[in-house]
C-alpha positions as CSV (number, residue, x, y, z in Angstrom):
1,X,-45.7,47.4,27.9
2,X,-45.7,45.6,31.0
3,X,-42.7,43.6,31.8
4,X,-42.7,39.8,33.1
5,X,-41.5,39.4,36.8
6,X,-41.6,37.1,39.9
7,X,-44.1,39.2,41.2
8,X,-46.6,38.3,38.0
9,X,-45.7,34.7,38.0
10,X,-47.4,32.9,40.8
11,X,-45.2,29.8,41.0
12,X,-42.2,32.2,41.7
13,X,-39.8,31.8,44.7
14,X,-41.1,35.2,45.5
15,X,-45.2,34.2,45.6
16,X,-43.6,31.4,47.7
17,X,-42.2,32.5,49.9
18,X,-44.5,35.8,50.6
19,X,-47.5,32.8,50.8
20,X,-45.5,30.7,53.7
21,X,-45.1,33.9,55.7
22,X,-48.7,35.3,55.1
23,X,-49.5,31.1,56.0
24,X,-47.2,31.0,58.8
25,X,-48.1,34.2,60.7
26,X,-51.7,33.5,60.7
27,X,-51.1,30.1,62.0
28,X,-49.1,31.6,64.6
29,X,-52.0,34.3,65.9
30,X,-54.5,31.3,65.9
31,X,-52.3,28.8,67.8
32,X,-49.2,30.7,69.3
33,X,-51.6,33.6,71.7
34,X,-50.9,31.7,75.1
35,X,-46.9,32.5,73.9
36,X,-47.7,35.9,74.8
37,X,-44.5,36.5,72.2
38,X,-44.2,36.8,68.6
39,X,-42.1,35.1,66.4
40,X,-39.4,37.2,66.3
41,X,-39.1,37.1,69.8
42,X,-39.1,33.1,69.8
43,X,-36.3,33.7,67.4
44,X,-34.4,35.5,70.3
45,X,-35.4,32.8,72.8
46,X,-34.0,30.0,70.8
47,X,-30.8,31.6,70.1
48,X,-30.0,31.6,74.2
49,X,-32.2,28.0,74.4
50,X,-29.5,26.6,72.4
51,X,-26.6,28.4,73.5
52,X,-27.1,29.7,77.4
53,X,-25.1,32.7,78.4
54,X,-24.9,33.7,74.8
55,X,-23.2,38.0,74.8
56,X,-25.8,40.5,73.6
57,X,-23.2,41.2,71.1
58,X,-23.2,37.5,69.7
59,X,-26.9,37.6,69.9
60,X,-26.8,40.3,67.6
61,X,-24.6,39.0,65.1
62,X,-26.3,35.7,65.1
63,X,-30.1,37.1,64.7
64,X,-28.4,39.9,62.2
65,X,-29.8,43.0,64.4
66,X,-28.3,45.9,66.0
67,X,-27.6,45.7,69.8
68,X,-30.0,47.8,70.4
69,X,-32.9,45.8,69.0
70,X,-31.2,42.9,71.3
71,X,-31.7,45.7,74.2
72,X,-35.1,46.4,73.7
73,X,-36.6,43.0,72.9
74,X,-34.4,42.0,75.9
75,X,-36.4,44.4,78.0
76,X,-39.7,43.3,76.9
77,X,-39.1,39.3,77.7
78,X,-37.0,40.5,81.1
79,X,-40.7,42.1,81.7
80,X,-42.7,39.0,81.0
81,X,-40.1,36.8,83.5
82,X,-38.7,34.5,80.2
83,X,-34.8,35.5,80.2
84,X,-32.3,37.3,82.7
85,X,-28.3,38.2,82.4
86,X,-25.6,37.8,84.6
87,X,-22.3,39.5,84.4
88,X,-19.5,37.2,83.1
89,X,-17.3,36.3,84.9
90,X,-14.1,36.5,83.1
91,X,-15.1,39.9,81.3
92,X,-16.9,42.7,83.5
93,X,-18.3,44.7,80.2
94,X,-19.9,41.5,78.9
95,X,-23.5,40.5,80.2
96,X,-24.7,36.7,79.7
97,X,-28.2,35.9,78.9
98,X,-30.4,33.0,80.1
99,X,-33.8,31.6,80.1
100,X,-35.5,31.5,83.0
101,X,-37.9,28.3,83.7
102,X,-41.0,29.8,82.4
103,X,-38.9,30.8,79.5
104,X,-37.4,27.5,78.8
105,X,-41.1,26.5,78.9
106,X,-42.0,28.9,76.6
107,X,-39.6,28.1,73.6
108,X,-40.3,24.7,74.3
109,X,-44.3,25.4,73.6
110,X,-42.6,27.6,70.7
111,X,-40.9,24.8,68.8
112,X,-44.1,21.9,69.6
113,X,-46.1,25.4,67.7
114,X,-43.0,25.5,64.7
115,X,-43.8,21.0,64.3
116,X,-47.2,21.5,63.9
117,X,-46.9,23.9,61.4
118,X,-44.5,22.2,59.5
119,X,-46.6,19.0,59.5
120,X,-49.3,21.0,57.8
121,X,-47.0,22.3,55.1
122,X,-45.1,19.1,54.5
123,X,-48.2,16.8,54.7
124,X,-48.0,15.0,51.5
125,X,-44.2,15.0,50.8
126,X,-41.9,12.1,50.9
127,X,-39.0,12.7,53.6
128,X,-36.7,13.0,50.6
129,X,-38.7,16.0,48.7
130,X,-38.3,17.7,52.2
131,X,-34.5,16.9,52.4
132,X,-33.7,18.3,49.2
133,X,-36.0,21.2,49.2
134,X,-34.2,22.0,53.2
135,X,-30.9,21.8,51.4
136,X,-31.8,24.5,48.4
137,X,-33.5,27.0,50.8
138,X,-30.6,26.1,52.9
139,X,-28.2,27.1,49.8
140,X,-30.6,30.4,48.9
141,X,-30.6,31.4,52.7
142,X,-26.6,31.4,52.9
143,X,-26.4,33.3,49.6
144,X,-28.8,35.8,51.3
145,X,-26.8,36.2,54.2
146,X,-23.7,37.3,52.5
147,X,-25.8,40.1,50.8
148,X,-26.4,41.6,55.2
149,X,-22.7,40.9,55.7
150,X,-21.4,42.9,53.2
């Protein structure tokens, strides 16, 4: 006997949430190529667009990966001319990270990309069916987050 699941019940919040990735990464390859980053990596831009000089180590923390995936993706956008680091000034061990222009441009493209896809999967919902539904996956994502920081 078979037994019932989210994963046989299409309306679950696991069918949901698998469809708005599946939605949103193919809406990313047919609008986000002239990026030339993917959206992980826009992820790890906007952490230093919104907090310049940001420590690898807070990076980290804040994007929930090991220092060493904050090396190597540094690498790659240090090699594509988006983001440098400097040595801080007060503590020698701890390196600062910044967006150059091209990659201040380049998040900036990033969130315009992130508007238009949420226009296309709110179209039709009042602003107060997207409040609420923003404050329960707001709720869910915090819960989630205490599961990684156990």
């Amino acid at each position: 006997m078979k037994k019932n699941s989210v994963f046989n019940y299409e309306e679950s919040y696991l069918n949901s949430w698998y469809n708005i990735k599946k939605g949103f990464e193919e809406f990313y390859k047919q609008n986000g190529n002239d990026l030339e980053i993917n959206p992980a990596e826009s992820m790890f831009l906007s952490k230093i667009y919104y907090k310049d000089g940001i420590s690898q180590r807070e990076l980290a923390k804040g994007l929930y990966v090991s220092e060493a995936n904050i090396t190597k993706t540094f690498k790659k956008l240090e090699e594509k001319g988006l983001v440098y680091k400097t040595i801080d000034k007060e503590n020698n061990a701890r390196r600062n990270l910044h967006l150059t222009e091209a990659g201040e441009e380049t998040f900036e493209k990033c969130i315009e990309l992130f508007r238009n896809f949420d226009k296309v999967l709110f179209e039709g919902l009042s602003e107060e069916e997207i409040g609420l539904m923003e404050n329960q996956l707001s709720k869910i994502g915090k819960k989630a987050l205490k599961i990684i920081e156990k």
